[in-house]
C-alpha positions in Angstrom: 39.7 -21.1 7.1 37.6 -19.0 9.1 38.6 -15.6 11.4 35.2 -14.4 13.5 37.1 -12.5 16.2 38.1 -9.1 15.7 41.4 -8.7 15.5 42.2 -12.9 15.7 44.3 -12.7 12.7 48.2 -14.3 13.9 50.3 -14.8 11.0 50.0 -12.5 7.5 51.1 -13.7 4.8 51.9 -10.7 1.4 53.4 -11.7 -1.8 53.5 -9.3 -4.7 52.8 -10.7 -8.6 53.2 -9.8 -11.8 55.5 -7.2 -13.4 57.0 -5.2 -10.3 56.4 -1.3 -10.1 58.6 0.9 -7.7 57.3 1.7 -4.4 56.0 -1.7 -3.7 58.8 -1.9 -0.7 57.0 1.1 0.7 54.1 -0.5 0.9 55.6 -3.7 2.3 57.8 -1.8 4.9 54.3 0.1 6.3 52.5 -3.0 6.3 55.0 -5.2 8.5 55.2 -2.1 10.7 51.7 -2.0 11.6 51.0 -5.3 12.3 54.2 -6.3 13.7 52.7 -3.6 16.3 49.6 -5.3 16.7 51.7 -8.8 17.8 50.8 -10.0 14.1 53.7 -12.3 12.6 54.6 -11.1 8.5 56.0 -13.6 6.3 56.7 -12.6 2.7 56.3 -14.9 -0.6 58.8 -15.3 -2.1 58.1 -14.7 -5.9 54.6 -14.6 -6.1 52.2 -17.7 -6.6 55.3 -19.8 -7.4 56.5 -19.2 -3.6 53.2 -20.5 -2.0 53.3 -23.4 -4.3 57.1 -24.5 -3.5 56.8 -23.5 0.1 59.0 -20.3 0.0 58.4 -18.2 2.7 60.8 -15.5 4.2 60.4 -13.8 7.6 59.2 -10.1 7.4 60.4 -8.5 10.6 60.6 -5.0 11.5 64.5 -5.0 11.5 63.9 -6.1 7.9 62.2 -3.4 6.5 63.2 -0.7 8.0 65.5 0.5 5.3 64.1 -0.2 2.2 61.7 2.7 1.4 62.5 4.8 -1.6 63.7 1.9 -3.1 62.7 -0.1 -6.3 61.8 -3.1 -7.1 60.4 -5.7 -4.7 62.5 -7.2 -1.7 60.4 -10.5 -1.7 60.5 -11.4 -5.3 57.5 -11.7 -8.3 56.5 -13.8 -11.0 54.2 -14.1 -13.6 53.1 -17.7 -12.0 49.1 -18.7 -12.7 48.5 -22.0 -10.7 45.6 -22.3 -11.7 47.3 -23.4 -14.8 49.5 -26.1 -13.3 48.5 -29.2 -12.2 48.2 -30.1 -8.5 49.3 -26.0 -7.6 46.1 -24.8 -6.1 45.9 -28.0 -3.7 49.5 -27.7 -2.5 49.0 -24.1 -2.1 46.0 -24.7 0.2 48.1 -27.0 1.9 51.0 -25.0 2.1 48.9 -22.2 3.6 47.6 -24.6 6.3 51.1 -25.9 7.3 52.5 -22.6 7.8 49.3 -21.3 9.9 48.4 -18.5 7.9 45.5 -16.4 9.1 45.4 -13.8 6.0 46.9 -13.9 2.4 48.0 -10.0 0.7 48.1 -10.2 -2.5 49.7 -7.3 -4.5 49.2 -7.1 -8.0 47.3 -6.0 -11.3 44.8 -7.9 -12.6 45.9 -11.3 -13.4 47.7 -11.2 -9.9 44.0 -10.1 -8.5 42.5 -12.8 -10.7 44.1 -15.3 -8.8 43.7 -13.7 -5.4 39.6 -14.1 -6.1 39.8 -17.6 -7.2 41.7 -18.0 -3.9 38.6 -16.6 -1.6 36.7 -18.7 -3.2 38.7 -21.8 -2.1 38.5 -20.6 1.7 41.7 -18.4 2.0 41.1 -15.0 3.7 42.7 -12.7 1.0 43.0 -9.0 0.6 44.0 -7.4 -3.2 45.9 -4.2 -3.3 46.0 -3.0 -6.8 50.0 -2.5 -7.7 50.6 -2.0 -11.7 52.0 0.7 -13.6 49.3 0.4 -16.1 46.7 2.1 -13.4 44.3 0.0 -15.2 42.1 -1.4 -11.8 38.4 -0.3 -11.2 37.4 0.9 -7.6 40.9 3.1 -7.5 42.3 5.9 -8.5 45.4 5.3 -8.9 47.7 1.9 -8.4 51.2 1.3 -6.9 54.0 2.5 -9.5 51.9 4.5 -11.6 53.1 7.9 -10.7 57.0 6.2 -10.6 56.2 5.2 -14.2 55.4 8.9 -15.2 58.4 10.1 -13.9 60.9 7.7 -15.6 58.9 8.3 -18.9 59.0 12.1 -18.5 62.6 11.7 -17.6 63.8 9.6 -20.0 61.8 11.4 -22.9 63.0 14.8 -21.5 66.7 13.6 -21.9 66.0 12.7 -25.7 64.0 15.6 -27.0 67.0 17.5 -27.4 68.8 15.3 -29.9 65.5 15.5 -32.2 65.4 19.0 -32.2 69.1 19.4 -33.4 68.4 16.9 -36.1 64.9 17.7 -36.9 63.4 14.6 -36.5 60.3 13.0 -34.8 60.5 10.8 -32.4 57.8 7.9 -31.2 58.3 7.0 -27.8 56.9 3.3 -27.0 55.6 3.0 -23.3 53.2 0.4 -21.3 49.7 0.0 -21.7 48.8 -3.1 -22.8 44.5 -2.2 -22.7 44.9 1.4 -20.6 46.2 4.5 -22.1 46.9 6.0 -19.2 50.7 5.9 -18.8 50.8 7.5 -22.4 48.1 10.0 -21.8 49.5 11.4 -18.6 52.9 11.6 -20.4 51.7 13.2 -23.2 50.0 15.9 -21.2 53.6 16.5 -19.1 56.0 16.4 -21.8 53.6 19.0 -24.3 53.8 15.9 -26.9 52.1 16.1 -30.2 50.1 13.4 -29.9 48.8 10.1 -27.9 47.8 7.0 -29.4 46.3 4.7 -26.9 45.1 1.3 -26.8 41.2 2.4 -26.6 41.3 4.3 -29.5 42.6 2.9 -33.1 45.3 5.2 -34.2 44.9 7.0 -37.4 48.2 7.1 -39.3 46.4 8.8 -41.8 46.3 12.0 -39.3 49.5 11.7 -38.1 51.0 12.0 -41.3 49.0 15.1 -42.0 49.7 16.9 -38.5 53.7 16.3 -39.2 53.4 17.9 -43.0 51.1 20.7 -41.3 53.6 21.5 -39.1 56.4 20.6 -40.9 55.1 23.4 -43.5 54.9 25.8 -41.2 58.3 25.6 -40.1 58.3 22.7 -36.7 60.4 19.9 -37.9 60.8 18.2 -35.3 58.0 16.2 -33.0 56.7 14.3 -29.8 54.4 11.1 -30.2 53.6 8.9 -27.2 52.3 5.5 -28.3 51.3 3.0 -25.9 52.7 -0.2 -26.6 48.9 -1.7 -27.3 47.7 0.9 -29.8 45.8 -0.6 -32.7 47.0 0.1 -35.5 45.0 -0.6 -39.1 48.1 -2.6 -41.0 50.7 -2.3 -37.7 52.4 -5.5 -37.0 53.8 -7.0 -33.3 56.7 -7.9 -33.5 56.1 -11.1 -31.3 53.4 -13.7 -31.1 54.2 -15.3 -27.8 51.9 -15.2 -25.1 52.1 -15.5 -21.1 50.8 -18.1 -18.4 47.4 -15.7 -18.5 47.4 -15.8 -22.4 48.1 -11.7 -22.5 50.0 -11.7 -25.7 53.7 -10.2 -25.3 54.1 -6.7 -26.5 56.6 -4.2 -27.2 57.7 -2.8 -30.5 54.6 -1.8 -32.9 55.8 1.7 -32.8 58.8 0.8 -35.0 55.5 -0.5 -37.9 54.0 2.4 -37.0 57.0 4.6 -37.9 57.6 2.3 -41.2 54.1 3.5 -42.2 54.6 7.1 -41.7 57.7 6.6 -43.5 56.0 5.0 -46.5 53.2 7.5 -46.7 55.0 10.7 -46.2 58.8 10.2 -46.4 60.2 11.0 -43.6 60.6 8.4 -41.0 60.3 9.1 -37.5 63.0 7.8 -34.1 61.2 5.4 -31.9 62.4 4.9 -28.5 60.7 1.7 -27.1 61.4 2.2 -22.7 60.9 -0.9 -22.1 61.3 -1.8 -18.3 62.8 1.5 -17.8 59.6 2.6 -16.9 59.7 0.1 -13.9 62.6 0.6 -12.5 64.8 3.2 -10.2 63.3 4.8 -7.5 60.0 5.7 -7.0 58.2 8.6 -6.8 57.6 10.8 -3.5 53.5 10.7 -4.2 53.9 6.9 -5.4 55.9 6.3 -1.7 53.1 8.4 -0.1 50.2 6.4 -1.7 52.0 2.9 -0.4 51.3 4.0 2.9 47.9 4.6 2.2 47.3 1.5 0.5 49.6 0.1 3.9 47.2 1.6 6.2 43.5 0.2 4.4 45.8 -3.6 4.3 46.4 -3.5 8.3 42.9 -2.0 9.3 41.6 -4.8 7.4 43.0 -7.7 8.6 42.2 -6.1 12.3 38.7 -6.2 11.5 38.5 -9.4 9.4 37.2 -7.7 6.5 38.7 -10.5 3.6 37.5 -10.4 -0.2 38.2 -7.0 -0.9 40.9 -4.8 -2.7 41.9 -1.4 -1.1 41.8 1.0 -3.5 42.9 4.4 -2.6 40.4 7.2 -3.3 41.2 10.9 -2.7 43.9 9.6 -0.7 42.1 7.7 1.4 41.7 3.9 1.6 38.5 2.3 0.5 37.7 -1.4 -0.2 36.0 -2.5 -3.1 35.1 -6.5 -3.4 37.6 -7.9 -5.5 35.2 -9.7 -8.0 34.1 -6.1 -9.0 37.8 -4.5 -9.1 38.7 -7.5 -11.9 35.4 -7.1 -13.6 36.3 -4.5 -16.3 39.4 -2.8 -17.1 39.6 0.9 -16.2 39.6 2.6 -19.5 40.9 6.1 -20.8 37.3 8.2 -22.3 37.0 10.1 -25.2 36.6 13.0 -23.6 39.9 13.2 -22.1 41.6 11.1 -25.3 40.4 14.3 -27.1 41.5 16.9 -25.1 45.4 16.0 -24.7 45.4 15.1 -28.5 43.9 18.7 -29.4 46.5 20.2 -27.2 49.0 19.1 -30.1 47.1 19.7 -32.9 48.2 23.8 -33.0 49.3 23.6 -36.6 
């Protein structure tokens, strides 16, 4: 499958995979409206990979789209579907992609969604990646779709709490996303003036905690902010499931409520934990986040105009920039030291 004309492309396919982050219908309602301009037809996937294996294609038309920015969620559906983990899937998907005559493939995602999306090139299909998880955890950009939707239901949500630990003196551990980024936590942390920020690329030290709490404790502050991302290592910290996904991530949520078992053990006094859980998708989405979409829109369209297939738009200072696939889902995008350092001395007063 083969475009050499500039601007040949006549049907555009976009799905969107994986867990869904809010402004992904901005994104969707920019893209349709600049192609639809250029004559291009839009058809949406209907839940990810699992739509272009079972043939589920829905018609993305201006008239459509029109209403849904500022709104969450996505109108076309996701999944956590891996064909390449199902037999026959890849083959009918090719098929599938022939029957309906489709020039270009979008695939919106994080990286098991991009994962895919590269195996796909490979088989012939004219893809372009746009990096959509609220993890923020993609090379080549600098920031995803949903991430800055994410920080404001976690800053929300956290805000809205505080107040309860304060009148009963207690800390509180809030739980949030991140299965190998920090990110979510560390921009949080920074917002909400927490005490601390345990993050997935640095083992926690309970041992510290425990101390920083007494400090403070001591000197008066009983009552306290922890932000723990929901892959933290923890020396002794248990998960509280086992099970793992179609991309063999292992399922996470709840080793904050070990963590706050350990505390407990060590220094008596056992901390809330508030795990947010899909909160943190959900509701809708950010101004900047519904800004970026259109950004993100803009680097899809100008793309499939000038047959430039293989590559992930990634958004830097605002601007759209492509970066090969292959290298966006070669290495995670990591929290440094540096900057791990700096939010966690900014609670460390006592």
């Amino acid at each position: 499958m083969g475009i050499n004309i500039k601007g040949t492309a006549k049907k555009v396919a976009v799905l969107t995979g994986g867990g869904d982050s809010s402004a992904i219908n901005d994104f969707i309602r920019t893209l349709v409206i600049l192609l639809r301009k250029e004559d291009i037809e839009v058809a949406g996937v209907k839940n990810s990979y699992r739509g272009l294996i079972e043939n589920e294609f829905t018609d993305l038309s201006i008239e459509t789209v029109d209403n849904i920015c500022g709104t969450g969620g996505t109108i076309i559906g996701t999944s956590r579907t891996n064909p390449y983990k199902i037999e026959g899937a890849v083959s009918k998907i090719l098929k599938n992609i022939e029957d309906e005559k489709i020039d270009v493939l979008v695939c919106a995602g994080g990286n098991d969604t991009l994962t895919v999306a590269s195996k796909l090139a490979m088989e012939g299909i004219n893809v372009i990646g746009v990096p959509q998880t609220i993890d923020n955890d993609i090379c080549g950009t600098d920031y995803s779709i949903g991430f800055h939707s994410a920080i404001k239901n976690i800053v929300s949500a956290t805000t809205m709490m505080l107040s309860s630990n304060v009148s009963h003196e207690k800390e509180m551990l809030v739980e949030v996303m991140g299965r190998d980024s920090g990110f979510l936590t560390i921009r949080s942390a920074l917002v909400l003036g927490a005490d601390g920020a345990l993050i997935p690329e640095f083992p926690a030290d309970v041992d510290k905690i425990c101390n920083l709490i007494a400090r403070r404790r001591k000197k008066g502050r009983k009552y306290g902010l922890f932000v723990v991302s929901e892959g933290v290592k923890i020396k002794g910290g248990q998960l509280l499931q086992k099970d793992v996904d179609v991309f063999g991530n292992v399922k996470l949520g709840g080793i904050t409520y070990s963590l706050a078992e350990m505390i407990d053990k060590r220094i008596g006094i056992k901390p809330r934990v508030n795990v947010l859980g899909y909160l943190q998708r959900g509701g809708v989405p950010s101004a900047y986040d519904c800004y970026l979409s259109t950004v993100f829109a803009r680097g899809t369209a100008d793309n499939v105009l000038d047959n430039k297939f293989g590559m992930m738009v990634g958004v830097k200072s605002e601007r759209p920039k492509n970066v090969p696939i292959s290298d966006a889902i070669g290495k995670l995008k990591l929290v440094d030291r540096k900057t791990y350092e700096f939010v966690n001395s900014l609670g460390d007063i006592w």
